[in-house]
Structure formats: structure tokens, C-alpha cells
Residue, then its C-alpha position, 0 to 999 in steps of 0.5 A: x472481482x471483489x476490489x472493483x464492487x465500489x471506489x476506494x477511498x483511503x480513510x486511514x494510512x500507516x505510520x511512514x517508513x523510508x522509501x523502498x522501491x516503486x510501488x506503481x508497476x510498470x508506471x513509475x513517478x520517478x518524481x516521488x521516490x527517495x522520501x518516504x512510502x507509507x500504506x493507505x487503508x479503505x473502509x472496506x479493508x483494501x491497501x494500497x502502497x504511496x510514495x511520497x516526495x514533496x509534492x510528488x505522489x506515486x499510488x500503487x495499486x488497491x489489494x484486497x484485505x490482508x485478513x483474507x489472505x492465507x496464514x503463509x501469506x499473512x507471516x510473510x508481510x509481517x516479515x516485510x511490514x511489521x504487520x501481525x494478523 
């Protein structure tokens, strides 16, 4: 799978908006909800969602880039996120 061909590493992150739900799954850190949820970005052009609480991290899982989504999937997270193609 393509987001498995090395480790990420977040060398970018979106502006912080107010915290929205757990980003983790099935594996919430309950300690890290409330504050403030922002988008981290590899070199290589996947996401991933954090929350944030004090000292508290919650990282969801890594996304392949949104530019390889299809245009539908593209207008739909720039409803939710302020994200334009």
C-alpha cells in the first residue's frame, strides 16, 4: 500500500481550529480532547488529524494526499475543512 513505502514525518501543520471529535478510531486519548485539533502534513503529501490538550496528543491515522482524491471527495473536505483543490 502506498502509505506504508516509508515513515512519515509531519513537516507541516494546519492552522488550529476548536476541537471536533476523536481522530484516533477505536483508540481514543480522552486525555487530549476539548482544546484544539489541527492537520499534520509529510513531505510526501499525506495527513493526518492530532488533537491536542495541554500536554495530552491524540494522532489519527496517516491519509494518502487529498490531491489524489476524486473532484466529489475533493468538494466534500473542503465543506468540512476550508480546503479548496
Amino acid at each position: 500500500m502506498w502509505l506504508d513505502e516509508h515513515v512519515h514525518r509531519p513537516v507541516s501543520q494546519s492552522d488550529d481550529r476548536c476541537y471536533f471529535g476523536c481522530v484516533a478510531g477505536d483508540h481514543c486519548e480522552p486525555a487530549a480532547h476539548g482544546n484544539i485539533e489541527y492537520t499534520e502534513y509529510c513531505s510526501c503529501g499525506a495527513w493526518r488529524r492530532v488533537n491536542e490538550n495541554r500536554f495530552c496528543r491524540e494522532y489519527g491515522p496517516w491519509h494518502a494526499p487529498r490531491r489524489t482524491l476524486p473532484p466529489a471527495a475533493q468538494v466534500e473536505m473542503a465543506d468540512l475543512e476550508g480546503w479548496a483543490p
